[in-house]
C-alpha positions, 0 to 999 in steps of 0.5 A, spaced: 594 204 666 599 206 661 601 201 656 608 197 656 609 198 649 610 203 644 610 202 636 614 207 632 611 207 625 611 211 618 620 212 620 625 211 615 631 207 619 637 206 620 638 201 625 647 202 625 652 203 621 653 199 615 645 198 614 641 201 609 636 206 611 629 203 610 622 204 612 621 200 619 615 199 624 619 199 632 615 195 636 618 197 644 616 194 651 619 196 657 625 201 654 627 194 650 625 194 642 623 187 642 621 187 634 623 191 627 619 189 620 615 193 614 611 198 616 605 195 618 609 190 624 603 187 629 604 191 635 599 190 641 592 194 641 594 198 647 601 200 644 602 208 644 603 210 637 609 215 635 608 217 628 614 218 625 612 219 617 618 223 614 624 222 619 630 219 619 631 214 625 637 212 628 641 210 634 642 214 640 649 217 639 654 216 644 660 220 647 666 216 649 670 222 652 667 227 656 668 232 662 662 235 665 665 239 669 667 243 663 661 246 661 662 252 666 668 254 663 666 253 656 671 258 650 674 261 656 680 260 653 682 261 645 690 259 644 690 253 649 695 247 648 694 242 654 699 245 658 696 251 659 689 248 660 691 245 666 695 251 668 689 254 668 685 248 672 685 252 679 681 258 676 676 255 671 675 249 675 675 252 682 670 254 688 665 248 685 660 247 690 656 240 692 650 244 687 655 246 681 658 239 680 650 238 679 648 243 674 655 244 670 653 236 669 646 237 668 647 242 663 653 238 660 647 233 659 642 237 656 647 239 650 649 232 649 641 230 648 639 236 644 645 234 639 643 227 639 647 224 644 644 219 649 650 216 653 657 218 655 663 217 659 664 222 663 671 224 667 669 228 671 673 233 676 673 234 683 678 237 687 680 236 692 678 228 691 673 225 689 667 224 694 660 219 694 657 226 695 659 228 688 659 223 685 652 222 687 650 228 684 654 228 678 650 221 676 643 223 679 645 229 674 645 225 669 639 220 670 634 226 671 636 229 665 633 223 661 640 220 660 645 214 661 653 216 663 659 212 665 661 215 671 669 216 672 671 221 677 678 224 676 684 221 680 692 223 682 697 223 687 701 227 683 699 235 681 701 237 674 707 241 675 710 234 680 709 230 673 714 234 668 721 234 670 725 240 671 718 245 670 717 246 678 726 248 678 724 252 673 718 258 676 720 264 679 719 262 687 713 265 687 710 261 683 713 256 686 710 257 692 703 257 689 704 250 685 706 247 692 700 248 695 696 244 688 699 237 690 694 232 692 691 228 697 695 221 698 692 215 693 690 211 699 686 219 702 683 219 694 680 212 694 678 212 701 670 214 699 670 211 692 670 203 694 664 205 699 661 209 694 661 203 688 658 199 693 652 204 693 651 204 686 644 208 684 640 206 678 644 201 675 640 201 668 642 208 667 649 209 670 655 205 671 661 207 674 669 206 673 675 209 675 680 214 672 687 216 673 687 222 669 694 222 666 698 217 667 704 221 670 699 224 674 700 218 678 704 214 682 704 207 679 702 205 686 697 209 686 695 205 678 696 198 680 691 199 685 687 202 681 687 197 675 687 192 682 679 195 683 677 195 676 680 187 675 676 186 682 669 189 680 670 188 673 668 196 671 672 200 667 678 204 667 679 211 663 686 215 663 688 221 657 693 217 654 699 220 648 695 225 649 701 231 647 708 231 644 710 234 652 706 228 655 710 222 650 716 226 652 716 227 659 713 219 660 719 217 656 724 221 661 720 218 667 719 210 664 725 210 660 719 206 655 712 209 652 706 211 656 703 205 653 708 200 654 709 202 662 702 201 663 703 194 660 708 193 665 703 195 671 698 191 667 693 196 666 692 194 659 686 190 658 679 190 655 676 194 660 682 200 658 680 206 655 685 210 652 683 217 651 686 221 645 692 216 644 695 220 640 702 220 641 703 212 640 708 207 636 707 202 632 708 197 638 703 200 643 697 200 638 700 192 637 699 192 646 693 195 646 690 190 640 694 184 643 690 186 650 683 188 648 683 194 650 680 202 647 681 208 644 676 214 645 678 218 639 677 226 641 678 229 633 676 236 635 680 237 641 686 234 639 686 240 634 684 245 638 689 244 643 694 244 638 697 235 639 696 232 633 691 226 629 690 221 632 693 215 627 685 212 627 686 208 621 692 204 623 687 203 630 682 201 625 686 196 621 689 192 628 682 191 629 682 196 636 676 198 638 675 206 637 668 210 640 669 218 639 668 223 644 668 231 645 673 232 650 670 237 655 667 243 653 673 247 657 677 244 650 673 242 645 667 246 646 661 243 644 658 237 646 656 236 638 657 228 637 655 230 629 660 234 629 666 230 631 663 225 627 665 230 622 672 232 624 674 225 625 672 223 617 676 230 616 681 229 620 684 223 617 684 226 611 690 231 613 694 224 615 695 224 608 694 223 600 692 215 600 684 215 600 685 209 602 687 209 609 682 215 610 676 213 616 670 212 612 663 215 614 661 207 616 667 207 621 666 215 623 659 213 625 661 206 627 665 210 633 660 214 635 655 209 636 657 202 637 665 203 638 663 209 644 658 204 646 663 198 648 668 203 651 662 205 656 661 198 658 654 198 655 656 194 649 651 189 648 645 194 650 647 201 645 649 202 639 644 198 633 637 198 633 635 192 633 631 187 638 634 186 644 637 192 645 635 199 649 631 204 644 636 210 644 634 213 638 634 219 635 628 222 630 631 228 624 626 231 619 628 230 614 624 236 611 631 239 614 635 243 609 640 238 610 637 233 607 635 237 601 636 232 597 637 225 601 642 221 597 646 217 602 645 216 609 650 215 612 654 220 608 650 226 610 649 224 617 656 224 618 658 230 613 652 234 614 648 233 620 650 238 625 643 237 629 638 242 626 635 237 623 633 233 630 626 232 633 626 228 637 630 224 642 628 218 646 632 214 651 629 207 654 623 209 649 622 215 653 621 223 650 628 226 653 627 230 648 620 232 644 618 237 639 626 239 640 624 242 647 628 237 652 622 233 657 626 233 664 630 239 665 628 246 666 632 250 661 630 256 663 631 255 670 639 252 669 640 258 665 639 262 671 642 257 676 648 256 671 650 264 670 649 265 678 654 259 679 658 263 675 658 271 677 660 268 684 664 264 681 669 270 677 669 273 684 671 268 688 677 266 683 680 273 681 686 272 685 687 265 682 686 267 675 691 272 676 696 268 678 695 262 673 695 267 668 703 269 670 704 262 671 701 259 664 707 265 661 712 261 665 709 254 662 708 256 657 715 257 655 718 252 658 714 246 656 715 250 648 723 249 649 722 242 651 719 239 645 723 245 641 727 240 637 722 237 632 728 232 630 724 228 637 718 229 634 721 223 629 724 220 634 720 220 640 719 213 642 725 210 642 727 209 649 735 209 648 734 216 644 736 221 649 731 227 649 735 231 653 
């Protein structure tokens, strides 16, 4: 009979961000570390022994923000702002079978493991609603990779064209037909099968779920204030790309005659079960609201630039006590599911704010975001985050006969400014092997390869023609959306609600 326990001895620990790394047994039962001390901890005689001699131990990474549907389309795009990936949704996001939500999710978990990252939040896309099947799919991904996710299907009643004033007038009518046929389901059809499906919910330890209306402009406030009704009601999360780009803030302006947050805040989405992600393009008083009502900001440094939006003000979050977890956006906008590099990017990032090194983030508060901030984003709090009894054994083995820690003069510093996830051995979730030896234990890579890249060669037939069209479209878009954000004097100016940015 296997033996309940698991000791990790020989390891040198980290157990959170502003600890010191030191030498520590852990002593783990069921999935739960139940003790930590100095090498030599007491541990059960039939405990399974992990020696961890020259290895770095530290929590499970935690990824706030991520899309894994993306992961089909990763570098398909080169100069993309926000804008031009939603034009191009219909062709790199379409002809996605049941099977395809499957695999581009297991693949978006077997990147995330292989980096060190144990948990996300996972915003995903299906079209033309969300279904229990899907999501049944995209959770059972998860779980079979060795993973944890907070599910979020994506929701609107409102495409992306409906949301900017003036830019459906503005295409050519061929286009304009085109677009009329990418309107959505009403909110009431979106919502039909999700209420059944949380009644349903599987594998409680490893998958929660929560709702994401994807952009709040995207949506009738009928549509949020019901969605803010369900997640009251079920106390499960909200997740909504939020001052994402100059062009979401400008058009919200226009369609609120407030900011994105303070509109949110009248239909009383803001709450310590909100999410915010990017929160980039946001005022004084939103970051008051959003620290007034507890709610979140999932921070995504490297899609931020990638898509060419702006940084985020992290430090002013940080300084009013906001919460901030970290992500990697999808791989159709960030890339990579690499949660070392985007702890990385947002010690980098603030840096570029501006000369004052004290309101730079701190190596401490980037790996804070990445593992405890991101685990409260996630609704699992309590349970991730730290190394310490009482919580889940996420916790991820580096060699640090690796070069990049040749020679170890700070921890934190070098995991954060220098890790990029060579250095990873091993990685285990609930005191379990996800991956052992840098091989992942659960998933057949071989096999989700070829999988994968069939998916994808039937995928470039079927969507030819909408490629075509969509790259017509991205010109016309394009060019609008650059005229209307063209005068930088609003840029300053922006969240001032009488200012007329016409």
């Amino acid at each position: 009979m296997t033996s309940p326990y698991t000791v990790i001895r020989g390891g040198l620990v980290l157990a959170h961000a502003h600890a010191k790394a030191e030498p520590l047994d852990i002593l783990i039962k069921d999935g739960e570390i139940v003790a930590m001390g100095p090498p030599g901890l007491p541990a059960p005689v039939e405990a399974t022994v992990v020696q961890a001699d020259d290895q770095l131990l530290h929590p499970g990474l935690i990824n706030a923000h991520t899309h894994g549907h993306g992961t089909y389309a990763k570098a398909m795009g080169d100069r993309w702002s926000l804008e031009l990936l939603l034009t191009a949704g219909p062709w790199i996001n379409g002809d996605r079978h049941l099977e395809d939500k499957y695999l581009s999710t297991q693949l978006n978990a077997a990147e995330m493991l292989l980096k060190g990252c144990t948990a996300s939040y996972d915003l995903y896309s299906e079209v033309p609603v969300p279904t229990a099947e899907g999501m049944n799919a995209v959770a059972q991904a998860y779980v079979d990779a060795g993973m944890r996710a907070t599910v979020a299907p994506m929701m609107a009643d409102l495409s992306f064209y409906q949301s900017v004033p003036g830019l459906i007038e503005a295409l050519p009518e061929e286009l304009q037909k085109f677009v009329a046929q990418l309107a959505p389901q009403s909110f009431r059809a979106t919502l039909s099968g999700l209420t059944d499906f949380l009644d349903k919910q599987r594998n409680p330890d490893r998958i929660r779920l929560a709702l994401a209306p994807t952009i709040p402009m995207l949506c009738s406030d009928e549509f949020l204030q019901t969605c803010g009704e369900i997640s009251a009601e079920r106390n499960i999360g909200l997740h909504s790309h939020v001052g994402e780009s100059y062009v979401q803030a400008l058009t919200g302006m226009k369609r609120y005659g407030s900011t994105i947050v303070q509109h949110l805040d009248k239909l009383g989405l803001i709450s310590p079960r909100f999410t915010l992600a990017h929160a980039i393009w946001l005022d004084e008083r939103d970051l008051d609201i959003l620290a007034e009502r507890g709610a979140m900001v999932a921070h995504n440094p490297g899609s931020n630039m990638r898509l060419g939006n702006g940084i985020a003000d992290v430090n002013s979050m940080l300084e009013r006590g906001i919460t901030v977890g970290l992500g990697t956006d999808g791989s159709n906008s960030g890339d990579n599911q690499n949660m070392y590099e985007a702890m990385r990017l947002a010690s980098f990032s603030s840096k570029v704010r501006g000369p004052d090194t004290e309101r730079w983030v701190t190596t401490e508060q980037a790996l804070y975001a990445a593992t405890e901030g991101s685990a409260h984003c996630l609704g699992m709090g309590e349970q991730l985050g730290r190394l310490e009894p009482g919580r889940k054994a996420d916790i991820v083995f580096l060699d640090l006969a690796h070069i990049n820690w040749i020679p170890h003069n700070n921890t934190v510093n070098q995991l954060v400014h220098l890790e990029d996830g060579l250095a990873l051995r091993h990685v285990m979730v609930d005191g379990q092997f996800a991956v052992r030896d840098r091989q992942l234990t659960q998933v057949n890579m071989p096999r989700l390869r070829q999988q994968v890249e069939q998916a994808q060669e039937r995928i470039a037939r079927n969507t030819h023609d909408k490629r075509h069209i969509t790259e017509k479209l991205a010109k016309a878009v394009g060019s609008f959306c650059l005229c209307l954000g063209h005068d930088r004097y609003h840029v300053q100016r922006w969240a001032h609600p009488s200012q007329d940015l016409t």
